[in-house]
C-alpha positions in Angstrom: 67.1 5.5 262.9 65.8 3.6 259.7 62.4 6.2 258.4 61.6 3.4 256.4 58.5 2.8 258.6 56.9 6.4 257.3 56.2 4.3 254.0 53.7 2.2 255.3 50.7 2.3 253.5 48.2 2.7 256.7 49.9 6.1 257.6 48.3 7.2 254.1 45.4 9.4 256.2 48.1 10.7 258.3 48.6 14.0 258.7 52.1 14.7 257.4 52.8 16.8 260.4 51.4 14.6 263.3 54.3 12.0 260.8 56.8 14.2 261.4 56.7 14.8 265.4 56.7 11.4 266.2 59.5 10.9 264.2 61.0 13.3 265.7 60.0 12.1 269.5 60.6 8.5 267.9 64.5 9.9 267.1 65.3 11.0 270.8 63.3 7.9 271.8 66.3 5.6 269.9 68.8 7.6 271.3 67.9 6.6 274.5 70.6 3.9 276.1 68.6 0.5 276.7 68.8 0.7 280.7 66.8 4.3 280.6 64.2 3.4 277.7 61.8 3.7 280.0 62.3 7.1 281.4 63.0 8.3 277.6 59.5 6.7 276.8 58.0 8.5 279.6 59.6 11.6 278.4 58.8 11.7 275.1 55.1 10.8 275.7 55.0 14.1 277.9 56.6 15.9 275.3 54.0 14.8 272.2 51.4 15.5 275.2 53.0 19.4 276.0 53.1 19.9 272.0 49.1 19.0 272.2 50.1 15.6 270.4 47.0 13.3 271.3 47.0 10.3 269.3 43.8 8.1 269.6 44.3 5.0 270.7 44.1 3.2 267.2 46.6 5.8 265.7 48.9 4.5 269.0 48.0 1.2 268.3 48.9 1.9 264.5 52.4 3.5 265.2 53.4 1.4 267.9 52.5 -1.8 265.3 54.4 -0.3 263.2 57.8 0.9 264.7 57.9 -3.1 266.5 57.0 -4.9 263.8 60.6 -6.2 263.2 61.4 -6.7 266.8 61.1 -10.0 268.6 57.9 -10.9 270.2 59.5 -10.4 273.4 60.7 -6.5 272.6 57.5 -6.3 271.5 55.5 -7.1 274.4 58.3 -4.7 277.0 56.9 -1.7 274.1 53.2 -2.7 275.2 53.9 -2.7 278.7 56.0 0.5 278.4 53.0 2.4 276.6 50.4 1.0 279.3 52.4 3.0 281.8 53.0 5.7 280.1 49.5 6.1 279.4 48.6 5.3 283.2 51.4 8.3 284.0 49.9 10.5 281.6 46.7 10.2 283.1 47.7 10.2 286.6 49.7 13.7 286.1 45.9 15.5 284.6 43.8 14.3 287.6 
């Protein structure tokens, strides 16, 4: 996976550590084969969740921006939907 996206200049007030999990979750994510990207997402999202990885939704919004932001429009939107249910999982498994 190209790292090249940990240069961008709005991960400045990052902390380097919250940087370096998602990478890492963002790693097994690309590993993923394309048919169970979904199920990857899903995992990894309960993963950052178990290691108390709770992005707020502009740092999410941030990430996600920046990780798609050389993918089609139409990539792009399937990572949008992919996050809405992950989110709706995540929530659905703490009620």
């Amino acid at each position: 996976m190209n790292n090249s996206w940990k240069d961008d200049p709005r991960l400045k007030g990052v902390d380097p550590a919250r940087i370096s999990a998602l990478c890492s979750l963002a790693e097994e994510l690309s590993g993923a084969p394309k048919e169970q990207k979904m199920a990857a997402f899903l995992s990894v999202s309960q993963k950052a969740a178990a290691m108390n990885l709770n992005f707020s939704p502009d740092e999410r919004d941030l990430f996600i921006d920046i990780l798609t932001k050389d993918m089609p429009p139409e990539e792009k939107k399937r990572v949008r939907l992919i996050q809405s249910l992950a989110l709706k999982a995540n929530r659905n498994q703490h009620t």
